[in-house]
Each structure stands twice: as structure tokens, then as C-alpha cells.
C-alpha positions as CSV (number, residue, x, y, z in Angstrom):
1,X,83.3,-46.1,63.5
2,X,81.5,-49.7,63.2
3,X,78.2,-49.8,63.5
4,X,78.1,-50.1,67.3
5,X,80.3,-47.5,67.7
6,X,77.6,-45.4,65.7
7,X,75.1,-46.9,67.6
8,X,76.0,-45.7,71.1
9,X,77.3,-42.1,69.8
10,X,73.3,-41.6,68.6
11,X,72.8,-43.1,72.4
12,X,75.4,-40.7,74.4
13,X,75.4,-37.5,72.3
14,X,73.3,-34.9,73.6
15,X,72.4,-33.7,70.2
16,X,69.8,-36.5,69.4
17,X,66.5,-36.2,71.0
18,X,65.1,-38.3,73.9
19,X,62.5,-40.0,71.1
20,X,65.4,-41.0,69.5
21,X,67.0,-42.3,72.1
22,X,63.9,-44.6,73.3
23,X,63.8,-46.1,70.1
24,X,67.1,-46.5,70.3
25,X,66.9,-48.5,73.6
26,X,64.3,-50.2,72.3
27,X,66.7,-52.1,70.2
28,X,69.2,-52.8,72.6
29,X,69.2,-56.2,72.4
30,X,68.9,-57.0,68.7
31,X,72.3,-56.2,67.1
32,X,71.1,-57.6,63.7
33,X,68.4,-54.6,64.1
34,X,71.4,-51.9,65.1
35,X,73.7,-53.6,62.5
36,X,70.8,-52.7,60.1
37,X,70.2,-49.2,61.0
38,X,73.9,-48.0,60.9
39,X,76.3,-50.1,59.0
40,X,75.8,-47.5,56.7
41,X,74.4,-44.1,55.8
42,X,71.4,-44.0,53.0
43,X,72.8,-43.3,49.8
44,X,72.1,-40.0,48.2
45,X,71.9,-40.0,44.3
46,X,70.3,-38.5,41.6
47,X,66.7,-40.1,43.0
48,X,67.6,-38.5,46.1
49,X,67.4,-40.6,49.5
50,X,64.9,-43.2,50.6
51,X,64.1,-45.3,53.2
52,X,62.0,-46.8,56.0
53,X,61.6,-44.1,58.4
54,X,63.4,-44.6,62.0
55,X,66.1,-43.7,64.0
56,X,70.1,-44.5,62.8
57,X,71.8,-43.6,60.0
58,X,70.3,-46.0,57.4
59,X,66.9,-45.0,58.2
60,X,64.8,-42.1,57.5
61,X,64.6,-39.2,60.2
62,X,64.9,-35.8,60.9
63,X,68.5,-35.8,61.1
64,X,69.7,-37.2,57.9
65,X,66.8,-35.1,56.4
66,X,69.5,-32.0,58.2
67,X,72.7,-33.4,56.7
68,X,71.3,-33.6,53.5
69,X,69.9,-30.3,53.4
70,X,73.1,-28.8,54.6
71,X,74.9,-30.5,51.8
72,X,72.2,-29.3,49.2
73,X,72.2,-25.6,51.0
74,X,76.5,-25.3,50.3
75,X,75.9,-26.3,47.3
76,X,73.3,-23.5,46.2
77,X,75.4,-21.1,48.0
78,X,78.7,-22.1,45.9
79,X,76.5,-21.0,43.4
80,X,76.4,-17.3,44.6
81,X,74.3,-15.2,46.8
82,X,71.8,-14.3,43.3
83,X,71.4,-18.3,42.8
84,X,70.5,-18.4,46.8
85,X,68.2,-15.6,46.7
86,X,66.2,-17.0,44.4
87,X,65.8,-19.7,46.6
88,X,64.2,-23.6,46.8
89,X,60.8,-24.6,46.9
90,X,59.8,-27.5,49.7
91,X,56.8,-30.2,48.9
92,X,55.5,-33.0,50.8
93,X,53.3,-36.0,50.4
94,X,51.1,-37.5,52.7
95,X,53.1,-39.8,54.4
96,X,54.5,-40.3,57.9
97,X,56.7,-37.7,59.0
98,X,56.2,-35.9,55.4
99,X,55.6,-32.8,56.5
100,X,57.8,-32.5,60.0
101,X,61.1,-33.5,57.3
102,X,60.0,-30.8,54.7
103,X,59.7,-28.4,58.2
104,X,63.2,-29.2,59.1
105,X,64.6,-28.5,55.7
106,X,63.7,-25.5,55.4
107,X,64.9,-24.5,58.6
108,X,68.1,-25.5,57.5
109,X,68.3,-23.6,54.0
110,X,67.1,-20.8,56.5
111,X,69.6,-20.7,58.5
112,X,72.1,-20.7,55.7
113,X,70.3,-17.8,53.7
114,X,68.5,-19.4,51.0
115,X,64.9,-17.9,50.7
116,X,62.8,-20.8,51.2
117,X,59.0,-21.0,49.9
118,X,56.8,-23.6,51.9
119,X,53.8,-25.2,51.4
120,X,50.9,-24.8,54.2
121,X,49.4,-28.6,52.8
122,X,50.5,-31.7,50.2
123,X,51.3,-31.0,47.4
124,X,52.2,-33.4,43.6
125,X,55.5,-33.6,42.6
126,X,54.5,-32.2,39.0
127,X,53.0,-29.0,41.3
128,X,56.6,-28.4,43.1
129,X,58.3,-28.5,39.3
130,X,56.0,-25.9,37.9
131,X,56.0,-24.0,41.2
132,X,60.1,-23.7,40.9
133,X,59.7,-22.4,37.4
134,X,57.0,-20.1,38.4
135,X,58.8,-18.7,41.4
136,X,62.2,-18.5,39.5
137,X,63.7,-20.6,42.1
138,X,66.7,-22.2,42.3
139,X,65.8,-25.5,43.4
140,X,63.5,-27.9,45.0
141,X,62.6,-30.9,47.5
142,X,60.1,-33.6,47.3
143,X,59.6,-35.5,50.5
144,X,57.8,-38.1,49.2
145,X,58.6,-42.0,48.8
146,X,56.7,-42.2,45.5
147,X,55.0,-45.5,45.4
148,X,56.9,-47.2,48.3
149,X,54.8,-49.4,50.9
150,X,54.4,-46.9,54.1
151,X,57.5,-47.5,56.3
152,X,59.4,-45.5,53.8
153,X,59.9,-42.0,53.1
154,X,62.2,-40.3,50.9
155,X,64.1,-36.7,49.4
156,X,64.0,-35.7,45.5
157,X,66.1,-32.5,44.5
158,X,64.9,-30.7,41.4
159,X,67.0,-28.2,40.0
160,X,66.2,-24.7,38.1
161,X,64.1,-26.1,35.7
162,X,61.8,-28.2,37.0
163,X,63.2,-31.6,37.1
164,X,65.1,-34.2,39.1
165,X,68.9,-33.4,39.4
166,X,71.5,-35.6,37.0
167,X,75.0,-37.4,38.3
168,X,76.9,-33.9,38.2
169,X,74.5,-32.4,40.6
170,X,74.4,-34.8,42.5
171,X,78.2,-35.8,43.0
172,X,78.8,-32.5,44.2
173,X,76.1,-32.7,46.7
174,X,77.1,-35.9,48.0
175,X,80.4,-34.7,48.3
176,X,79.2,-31.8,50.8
177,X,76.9,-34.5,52.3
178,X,80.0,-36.9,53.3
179,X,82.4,-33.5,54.1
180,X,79.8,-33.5,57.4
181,X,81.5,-35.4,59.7
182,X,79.6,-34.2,63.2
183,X,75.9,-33.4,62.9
184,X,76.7,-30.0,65.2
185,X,78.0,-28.6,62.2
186,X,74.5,-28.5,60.6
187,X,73.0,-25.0,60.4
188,X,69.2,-25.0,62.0
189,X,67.4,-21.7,62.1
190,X,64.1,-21.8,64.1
191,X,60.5,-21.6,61.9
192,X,59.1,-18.4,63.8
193,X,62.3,-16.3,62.8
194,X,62.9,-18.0,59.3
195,X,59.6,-16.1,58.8
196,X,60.2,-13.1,60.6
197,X,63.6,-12.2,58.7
198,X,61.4,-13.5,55.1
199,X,63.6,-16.4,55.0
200,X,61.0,-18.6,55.0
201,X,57.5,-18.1,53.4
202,X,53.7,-19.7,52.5
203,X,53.3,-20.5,49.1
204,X,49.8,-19.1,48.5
205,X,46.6,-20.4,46.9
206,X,47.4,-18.7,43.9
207,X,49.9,-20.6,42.2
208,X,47.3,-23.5,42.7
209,X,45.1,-21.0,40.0
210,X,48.0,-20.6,37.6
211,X,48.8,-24.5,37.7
212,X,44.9,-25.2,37.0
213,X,44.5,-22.4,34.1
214,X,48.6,-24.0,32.9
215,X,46.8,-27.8,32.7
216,X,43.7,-26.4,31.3
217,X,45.5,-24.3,28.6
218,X,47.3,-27.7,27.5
219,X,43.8,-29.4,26.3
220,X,43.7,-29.8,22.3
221,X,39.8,-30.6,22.1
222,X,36.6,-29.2,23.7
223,X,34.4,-31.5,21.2
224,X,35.0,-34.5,23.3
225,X,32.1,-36.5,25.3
226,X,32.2,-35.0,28.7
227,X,29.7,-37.0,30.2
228,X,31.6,-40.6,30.6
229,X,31.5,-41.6,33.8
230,X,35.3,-41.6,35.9
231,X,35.8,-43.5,38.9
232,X,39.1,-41.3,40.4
233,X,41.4,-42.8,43.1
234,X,44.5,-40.9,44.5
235,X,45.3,-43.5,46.7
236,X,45.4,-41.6,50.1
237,X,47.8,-39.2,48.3
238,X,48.3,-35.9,46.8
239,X,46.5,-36.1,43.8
240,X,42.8,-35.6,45.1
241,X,42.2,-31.7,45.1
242,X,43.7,-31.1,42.3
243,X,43.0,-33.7,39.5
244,X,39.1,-33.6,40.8
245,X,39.5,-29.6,40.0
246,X,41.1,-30.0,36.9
247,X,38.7,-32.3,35.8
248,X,35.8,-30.4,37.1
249,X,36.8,-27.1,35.2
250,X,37.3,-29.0,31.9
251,X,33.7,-29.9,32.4
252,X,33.9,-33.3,33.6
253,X,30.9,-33.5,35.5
254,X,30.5,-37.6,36.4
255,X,34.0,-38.3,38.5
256,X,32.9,-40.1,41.3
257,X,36.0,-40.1,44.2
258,X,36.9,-43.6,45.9
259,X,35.6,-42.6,49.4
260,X,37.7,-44.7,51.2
261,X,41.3,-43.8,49.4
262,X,39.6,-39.9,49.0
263,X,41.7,-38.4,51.9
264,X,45.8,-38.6,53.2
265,X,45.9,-41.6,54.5
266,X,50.0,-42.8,55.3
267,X,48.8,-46.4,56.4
268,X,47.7,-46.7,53.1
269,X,45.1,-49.0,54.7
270,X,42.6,-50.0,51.5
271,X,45.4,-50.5,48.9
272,X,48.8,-51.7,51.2
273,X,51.3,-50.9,48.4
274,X,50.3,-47.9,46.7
275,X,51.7,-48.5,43.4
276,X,48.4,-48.5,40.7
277,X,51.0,-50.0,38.1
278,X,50.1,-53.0,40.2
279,X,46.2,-53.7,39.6
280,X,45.3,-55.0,42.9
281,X,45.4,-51.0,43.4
282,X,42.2,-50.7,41.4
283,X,40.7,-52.9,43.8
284,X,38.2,-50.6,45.3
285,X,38.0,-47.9,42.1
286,X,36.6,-51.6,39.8
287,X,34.1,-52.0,43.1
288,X,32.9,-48.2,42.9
289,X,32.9,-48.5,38.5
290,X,30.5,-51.4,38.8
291,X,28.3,-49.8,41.0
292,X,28.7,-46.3,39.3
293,X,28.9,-48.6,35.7
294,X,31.6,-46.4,35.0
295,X,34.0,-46.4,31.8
296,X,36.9,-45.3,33.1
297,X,39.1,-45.9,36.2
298,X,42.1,-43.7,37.0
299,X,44.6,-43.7,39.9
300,X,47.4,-41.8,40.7
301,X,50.3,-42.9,43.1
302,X,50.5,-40.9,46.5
303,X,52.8,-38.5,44.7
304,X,51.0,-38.1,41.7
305,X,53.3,-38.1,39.4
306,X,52.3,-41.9,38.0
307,X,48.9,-42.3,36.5
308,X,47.0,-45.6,35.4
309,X,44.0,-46.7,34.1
310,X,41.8,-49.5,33.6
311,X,38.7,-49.3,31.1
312,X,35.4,-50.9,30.6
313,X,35.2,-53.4,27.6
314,X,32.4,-54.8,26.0
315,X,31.5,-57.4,28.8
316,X,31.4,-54.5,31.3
317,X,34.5,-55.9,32.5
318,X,37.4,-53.4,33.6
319,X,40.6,-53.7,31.8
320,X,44.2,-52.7,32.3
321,X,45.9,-50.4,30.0
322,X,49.7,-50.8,30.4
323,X,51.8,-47.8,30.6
324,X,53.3,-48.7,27.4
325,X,49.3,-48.8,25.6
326,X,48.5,-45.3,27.5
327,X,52.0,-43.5,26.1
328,X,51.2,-44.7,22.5
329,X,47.4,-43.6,22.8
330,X,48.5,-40.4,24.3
331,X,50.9,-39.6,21.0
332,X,48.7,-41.0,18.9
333,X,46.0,-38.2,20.5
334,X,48.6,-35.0,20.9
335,X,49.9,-35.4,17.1
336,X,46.5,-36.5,15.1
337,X,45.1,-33.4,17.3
338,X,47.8,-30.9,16.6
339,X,48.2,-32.4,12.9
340,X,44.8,-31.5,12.7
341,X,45.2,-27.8,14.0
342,X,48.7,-27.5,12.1
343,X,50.9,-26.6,15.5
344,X,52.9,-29.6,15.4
345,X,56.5,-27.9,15.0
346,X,59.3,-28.1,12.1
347,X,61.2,-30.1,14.9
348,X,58.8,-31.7,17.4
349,X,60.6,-34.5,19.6
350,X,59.1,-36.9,21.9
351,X,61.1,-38.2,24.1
352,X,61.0,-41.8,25.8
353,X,63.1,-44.5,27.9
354,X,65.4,-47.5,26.1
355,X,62.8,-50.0,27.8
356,X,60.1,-48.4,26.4
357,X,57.9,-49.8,23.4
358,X,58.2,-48.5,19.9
359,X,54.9,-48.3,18.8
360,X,55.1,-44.4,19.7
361,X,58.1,-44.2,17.7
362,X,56.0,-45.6,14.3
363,X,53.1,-42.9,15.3
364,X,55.7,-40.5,15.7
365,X,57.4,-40.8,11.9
366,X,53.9,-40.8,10.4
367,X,53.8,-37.6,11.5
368,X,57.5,-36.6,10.9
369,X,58.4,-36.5,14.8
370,X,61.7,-37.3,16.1
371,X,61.7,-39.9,18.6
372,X,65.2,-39.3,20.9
373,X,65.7,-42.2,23.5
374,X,67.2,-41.7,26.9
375,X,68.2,-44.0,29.6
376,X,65.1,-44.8,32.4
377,X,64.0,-42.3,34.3
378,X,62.5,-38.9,34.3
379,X,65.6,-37.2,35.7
380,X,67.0,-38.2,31.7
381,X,63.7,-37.7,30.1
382,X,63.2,-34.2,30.9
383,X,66.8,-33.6,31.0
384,X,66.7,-34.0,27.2
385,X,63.4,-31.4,27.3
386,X,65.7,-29.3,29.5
387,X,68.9,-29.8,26.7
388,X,66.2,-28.4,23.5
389,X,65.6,-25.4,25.6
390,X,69.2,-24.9,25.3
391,X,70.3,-25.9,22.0
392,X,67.1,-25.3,19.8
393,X,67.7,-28.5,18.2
394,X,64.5,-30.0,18.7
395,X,61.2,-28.8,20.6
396,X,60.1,-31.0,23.2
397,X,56.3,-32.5,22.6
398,X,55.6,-35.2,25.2
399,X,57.8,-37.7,27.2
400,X,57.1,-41.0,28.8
401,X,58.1,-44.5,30.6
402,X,56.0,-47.4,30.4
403,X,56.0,-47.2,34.2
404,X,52.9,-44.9,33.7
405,X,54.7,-42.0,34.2
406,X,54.1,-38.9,31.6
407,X,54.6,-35.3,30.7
408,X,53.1,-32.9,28.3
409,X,53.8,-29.4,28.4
């Protein structure tokens, strides 16, 4: 079909909603706005889907959120009924619609057998991966956009171990995805009986106390001066609970919260584009520093899984520390400390992208690490933690981007 063929199917077929269908209407009259919502179908890869949220096929709603959870669903059950049993874990951000498209995939892996753990609030991307190894499950979802301005949501799939699906994966989903070709095909399962049957359940507060006491077990120093003052910004995102509690149970006792970018906020109305790589984030958290005369500022994106910071310099000025500057001081850190303490291992590996800078690399050979280079992306960082697991060739330390995005552990 063309795209105003697609167009009036959405309008005529009983199986879209009458909200839809209004917004639909809404647009009758602009076919440069129909042209753009269903010339084509958003493009799932190994980032997922992502786009503005809205009704049509190039747009994110509840019913691409189905189809793609329907291809991911055949997928895990090619797999076997053990792989489905297991089952996926579902995580959401703070955003528009966040958690209505994490409730309607699950009600889709429901409905095609696949035990499905759901959490009751939002959640940080780097929770859902540990939660997925802590359950044993199969897989997970993000819905989150990351960074994106607030018209857009998105889907990440993470696989057994905790990360972001590669090409194979997601060839095979996309596949599934594009073997759809009428939305009544999609399996739906309503939420009351998912729960009933024990197809669908809470993820407790519990995991939330094995995360913590995880973070908290990773720390290489207690001799450190705990009573610098933090300025903390999660950006209206997920970060807020529990960076402030990991923080607070390492002993950090001055972390002073940016009240107006404290709580879920999907206009994102203090910061616009909530990206803190960009430094007009830190607009507010350099306001609250000066006031506070803080040394530090820190922000995460909305789904926590970038983190930036600025510092005070002598002037009582607040600086920028690039992501490339904070993944050679965090190296620098995790092997002088574990030097120190002698449990840095016969074949330690960090792990970073090809458009990353090399000053980790000349910290690393001081101290006799490999550094292995991988192509951008934490989908092909952790993949290479993921490939050590496997072939003991190397034991993963720490991997990073410059676009302020990290993992230790």
C-alpha cells in the first residue's frame, strides 16, 4: 500500500481505537503530515525503535509497541519453552506514554507464554540489565528514548546477559516483525489475567536492595572525603531514587537535589533537551552549586545510563569534564586503586569505542591492561564483556564512550 492507502486502513479498520482515529482526522487535510506518518514503518535494529510518539506507522504508539513485541515474543519462543519460562523483564522511563507501551508489551509476551516481570514505577536502564541477570531471564525491554527531546519515545531489547541485542538478534526479530502483515494477528492477553495465570508479575522492592548492596560492593576506597558538597540532577528522569540512595549509603551526606528537575517530568520543562553531554543541561544544577558553593555537579540523562559532570575550579567557576576526561580519570582511579590492593587480574581488559581517546589506553599499559577497541556503542562494548565470559581470554575491568556513558562491574 502507499501511504494513503495506509492512512485510511488505520481510519476504516475497526481494530484501531477511536483516539486514534481523531488524531487521525485531525490530519486530514495535511498529506505532507500523513505522507510523514506512514511512508514507512520505524526501523527496528540493534538500538531498538524510536520515535516521536503519535498515531501511523512511523510514529510511536501502542500498536507498533504490539508488532514489535510479537516479533520479539516468536523469537524467544523459537528458542524453546525453557528459554520462555525464564522469561523478559519490562522497564520504563518517565516519558509520555512510558509506562502504558511497557503495559502493552507485556500483555503481549503474556499472551504468547513468556513469564513476564513488571515494574510497579521507573526504572534505569543499568537496573533492567542487572535485574535480567538477577532473575535469570531471558530478555528485556527498555521503553525509554534515552536523551531524545520529549516527542519521542523508544524500545531497547537486551538479551540474557544484560545488554543491548547485536545485528544477529536483531535480523531475526525484524524478520518476525515484517512476517506481520495484519495487526489482528498480534496476540494481546488482558493485564488482570496475565496475573492471575502468573504470567505476568511485580518486580518487588527487593531487587532495588540487591542492586544498592551490588553498587555499594563495587566501591575500592572508604578513606575518601565524604563531606564535598554534590549538586545531583536526574533531569526529570529515572535516576533520582536511586543515585540519591546510593550515594546516601556510601556516606555522602551533602547531595543537594535540583528541586525543579527532582521529580518525572516528560515535558522536560527546565532543561528542553535532556541530554547533560550538552551543558546548557547544567543550567539549573551550576545555579543550585553557587548557592550551595558546591564542588561537584552531576546529571544523569532521563534513563540514566549517561552521567556528566562539571567541577568547581579555582575561581569558583564550574567546569565541564568531557566524557573522554571522566573515562581516563575513572581508569586512572579503578587500576591505581586495585594496583594498590593487588586485585587487578593476570588478564584485565578495558574495553572502549574506535572514537574514543587514548589517554586510557597509556594508563592502561602502565599497569599491564589490555585495552580491546570495539565499534560505538554499548551494544559492542559489553558484547566484548559478554565474549570474556565465554572465552576466558580476558576479564572485563571497565568500559566506556566518550558520550559519558560507563560501566564497572
Amino acid at each position: 500500500m502507499d501511504f494513503y492507502s495506509k492512512y485510511m486502513y488505520w481510519l476504516e479498520n475497526d481494530y484501531f481505537d477511536e483516539d486514534t482515529k481523531k488524531e487521525l482526522l485531525s490530519i486530514k487535510d495535511n498529506k505532507k503530515e500523513i505522507e510523514d506518518r506512514f511512508y514507512k514503518e520505524l526501523e527496528f535494529g540493534t538500538a531498538g525503535l524510536r520515535g516521536i510518539i503519535g498515531a501511523g506507522t512511523n510514529r510511536m504508539n501502542k500498536y507498533i509497541i504490539r508488532k514489535v513485541s510479537q516479533g520479539l515474543a516468536d523469537y524467544i519462543n523459537k528458542k524453546g519453552n525453557i528459554f520462555a519460562k525464564r522469561g523478559i523483564v519490562i522497564a520504563y522511563d518517565s516519558r509520555f506514554k512510558s509506562q502504558e507501551f511497557a503495559l502493552e508489551a507485556s500483555l503481549v509476551f503474556a499472551a504468547n507464554g513468556i513469564t513476564t516481570w513488571f515494574f510497579d514505577e521507573i526504572k534505569p536502564v543499568s537496573f533492567l540489565s542487572f535485574a535480567i541477570r538477577y532473575l535469570n531471564a531471558a530478555a528485556g525491554v527498555a521503553i525509554t528514548a534515552s536523551h531524545n527531546p520529549k516527542e519521542y519515545n523508544g524500545y531497547k531489547v537486551y538479551w540474557e546477559e544484560g545488554s543491548q541485542i547485536l545485528d544477529d538478534i536483531a535480523k531475526e526479530i525484524l524478520d518476525n516483525i515484517n512476517s506481520i502483515k495484519d495487526f489482528s494477528e498480534i496476540k494481546i492477553m488482558d493485564f488482570e489475567e496475565g496475573l492471575n495465570k502468573g504470567l505476568i508479575s511485580y518486580i518487588g522492592k527487593d531487587i532495588d536492595d540487591e542492586y544498592v548492596e551490588y553498587v555499594k560492593s563495587l566501591s575500592l576506597n572508604d578513606n575518601i572525603d565524604k563531606d564535598i558538597k554534590i549538586v545531583y540532577t536526574p533531569l526529570n528522569g529515572t535516576g533520582n531514587k536511586l543515585v540519591r540512595r546510593v550515594l546516601r549509603e556510601r556516606g555522602f551526606a551533602n547531595v543537594f537535589v535540583v528541586p525543579e528537575q527532582e521529580n518525572p517530568d516528560p515535558d522536560f520543562k527546565t532543561v528542553g533537551y535532556p541530554n547533560p553531554e550538552d551543558i546548557k543541561a547544567f543550567e539549573y544544577a551550576k545555579r543550585l552549586g553557587k548557592e550551595k558553593n558546591a564542588d561537584i555537579l552531576i546529571a544523569t540523562d532521563p534513563d540514566c545510563d549517561r552521567v556528566a559532570c562539571m567541577v568547581k575550579d579555582d575561581e569558583g567557576n564550574y567546569r565541564e569534564i568531557n566524557g573522554n576526561q571522566i573515562g581516563a580519570l575513572l581508569v586512572n582511579y579503578i587500576l591505581s586503586s586495585r594496583h594498590e590492593k593487588g586485585t587487578i587480574p593476570q588478564n584485565a581488559a578495558i574495553v572502549k569505542s574506535i572514537v574514543t581517546g587514548d589517554l586510557s589506553k597509556a594508563i592502561a599499559d602502565k599497569y599491564n591492561v589490555k585495552t580491546v577497541e570495539t565499534l560505538t556503542g554499548f551494544k559492542h562494548i559489553c558484547g566484548k564483556a559478554n565474549e570474556f565470559d565465554k572465552t576466558k581470554e580476558n576479564t572485563f575491568l571497565f568500559g566506556y564512550e566518550e558520550s559519558i556513558g560507563y560501566v564497572y562491574g
